[in-house]
N, C-alpha and C positions, 0 to 999 in steps of 0.2 A: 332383766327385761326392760323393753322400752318403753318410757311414760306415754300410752295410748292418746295426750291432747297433742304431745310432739310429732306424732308417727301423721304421715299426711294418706288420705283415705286412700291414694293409690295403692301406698305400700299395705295397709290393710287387708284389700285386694290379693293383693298375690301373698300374702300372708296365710288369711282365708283356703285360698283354692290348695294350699298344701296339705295332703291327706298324711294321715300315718303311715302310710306306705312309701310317701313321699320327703319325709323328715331323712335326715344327712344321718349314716352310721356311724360317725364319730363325735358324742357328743354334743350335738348340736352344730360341729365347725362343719362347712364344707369350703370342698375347691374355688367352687364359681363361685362369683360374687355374689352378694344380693343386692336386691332388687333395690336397695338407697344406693347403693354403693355407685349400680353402674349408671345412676341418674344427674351427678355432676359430669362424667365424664360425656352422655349424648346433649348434656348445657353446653360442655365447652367445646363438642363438632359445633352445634348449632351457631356459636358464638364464635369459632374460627369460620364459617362460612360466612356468616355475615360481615366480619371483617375480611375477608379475600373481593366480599361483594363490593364491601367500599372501598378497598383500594383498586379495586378494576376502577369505579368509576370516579377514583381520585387521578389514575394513571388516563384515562379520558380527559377531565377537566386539565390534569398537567399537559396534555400534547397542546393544550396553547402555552404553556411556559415549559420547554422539556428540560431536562437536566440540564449541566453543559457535558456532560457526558455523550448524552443523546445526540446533543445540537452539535459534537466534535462527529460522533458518528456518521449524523446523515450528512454531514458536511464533506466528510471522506467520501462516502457513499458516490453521492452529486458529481465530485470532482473525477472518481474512478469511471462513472458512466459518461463524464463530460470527454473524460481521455480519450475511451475510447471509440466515441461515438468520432473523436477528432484521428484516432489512428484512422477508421475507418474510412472515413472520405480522404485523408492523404494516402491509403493505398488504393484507395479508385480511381483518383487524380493519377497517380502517378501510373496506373495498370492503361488509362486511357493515351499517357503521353509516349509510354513505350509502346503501344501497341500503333502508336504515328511515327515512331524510329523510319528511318529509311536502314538498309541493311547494312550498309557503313556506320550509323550513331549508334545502330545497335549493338555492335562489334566491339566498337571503345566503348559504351555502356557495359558490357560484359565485362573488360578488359577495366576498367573502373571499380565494378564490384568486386572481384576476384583481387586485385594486386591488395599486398598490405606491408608493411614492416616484419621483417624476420623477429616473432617476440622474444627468441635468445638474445639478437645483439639490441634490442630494446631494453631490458633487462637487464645486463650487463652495463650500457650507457646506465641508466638510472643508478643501478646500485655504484657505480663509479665517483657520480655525483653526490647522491646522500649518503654513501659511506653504510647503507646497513643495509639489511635484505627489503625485499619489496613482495606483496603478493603478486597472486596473478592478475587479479580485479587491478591492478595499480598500472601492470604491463598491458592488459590490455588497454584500458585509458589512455595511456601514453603511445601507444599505436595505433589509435583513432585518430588523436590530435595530432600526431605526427603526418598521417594522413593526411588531412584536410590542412595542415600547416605547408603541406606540399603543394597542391591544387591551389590553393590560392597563390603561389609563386608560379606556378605552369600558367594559372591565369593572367598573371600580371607578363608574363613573358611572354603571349602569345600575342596581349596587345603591346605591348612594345615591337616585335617585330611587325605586326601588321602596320603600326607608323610609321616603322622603320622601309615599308613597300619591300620587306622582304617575304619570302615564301615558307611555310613550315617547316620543315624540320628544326625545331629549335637548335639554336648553337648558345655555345655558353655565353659569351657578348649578351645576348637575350636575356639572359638566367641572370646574368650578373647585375645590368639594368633595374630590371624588378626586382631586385634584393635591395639596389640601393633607392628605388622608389618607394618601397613600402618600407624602409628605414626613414625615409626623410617625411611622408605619411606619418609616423609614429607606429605602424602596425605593427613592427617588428621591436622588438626589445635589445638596446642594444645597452652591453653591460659595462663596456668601455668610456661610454661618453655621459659623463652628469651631468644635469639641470644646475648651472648656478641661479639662484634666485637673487641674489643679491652682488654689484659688479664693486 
């Protein structure tokens, strides 16, 4: 038995209120615990609450210094909402400029959006060059910028013919002009001729 100055008067208490009706059938042991027993374990709810309380208002006091964790997050955050608050007005910008198309611009607009590089012989070109296979994310890339590597030569040839006071339909004379203007520009990469830097 337990030294009655050790035992604290709670335990007393519930000690007390156990009748002989109420005493455990198997020699004194029972299942439940008793009443010291389960008294560290409602200290250490008590004592994980109050630490969950301080760290809530450690994690307060830290939103003026956050992780860099945190500071990487809202920073992604910021930049995803900055995106597309910016995709947004460039498709309203652009929803207002087609919607000023006259029915000719709108036509080559179409005819603009729809045209692209066949991505087989895109594909093919690439894997011929670097010798090994390519994904699709690679083919498609490379038929974007093939793309737009075109349109800026259609553009250059368009104004060269209008100097030229000729009329549209492009002819090659045009096409060839703007290839050798955006070579001598430097826009074009030409693999033949090096830079000496020193004569």
């Amino acid at each position: 038995m337990a030294d009655p100055d050790r035992v604290k008067p709670e335990d007393r208490v519930e000690h007390k209120s156990l009748g002989s009706g109420d005493a455990p059938a198997s020699g004194g042991v029972s299942n439940e615990p008793a009443a010291g027993h389960s008294r560290p374990k409602e200290e250490g709810k008590a004592r994980s609450e109050d630490a969950a309380a301080a760290g809530e208002e450690d994690e307060e006091g830290s939103s003026l210094h956050p992780s860099p964790a945190k500071k990487l997050k809202l920073e992604q955050d910021k930049k995803k909402e900055k995106r597309q608050k910016v995709d947004e007005d460039e498709i309203q910008k652009m929803q207002v400029l087609v919607s000023s198309f006259s029915e000719e611009q709108l036509n080559r607009y179409e005819m603009y959006r729809r045209s692209a590089f066949p991505k087989a012989a895109i594909k093919r070109l690439v894997q011929s060059i670097t010798g090994s296979s390519v994904s699709q994310n690679v083919v498609i890339a490379m038929s974007g910028i093939s793309k737009v590597f075109a349109g800026e030569i259609v553009e250059e040839a368009l104004d060269v013919c209008e100097k030229w006071g000729d009329t549209p339909p492009l002819q090659p004379k045009h096409m060839r002009e703007a290839v050798r203007r955006l070579k001598s520009r430097e826009q074009i990469p030409n693999t033949k001729h090096k830079h000496i830097l020193f004569h």
